[in-house]
C-alpha positions in Angstrom: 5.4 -4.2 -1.3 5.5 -5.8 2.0 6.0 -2.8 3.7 3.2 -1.6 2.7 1.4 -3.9 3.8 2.9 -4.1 7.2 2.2 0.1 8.0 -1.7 -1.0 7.0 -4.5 -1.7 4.3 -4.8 2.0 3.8 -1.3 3.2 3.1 -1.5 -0.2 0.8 -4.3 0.9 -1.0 -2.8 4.4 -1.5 0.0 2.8 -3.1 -1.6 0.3 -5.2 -3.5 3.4 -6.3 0.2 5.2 -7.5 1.2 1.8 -9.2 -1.9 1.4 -11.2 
């Protein structure tokens, strides 16, 4: 999860996306 949000919000919120 914290490598998400170190590459950015966006690629973040795509994942967040996936996992929900």
């Amino acid at each position: 999860q914290c490598l998400i949000q170190r590459q950015g919000p966006v690629v973040g919120a795509i994942f967040k996306d996936t996992s929900q």
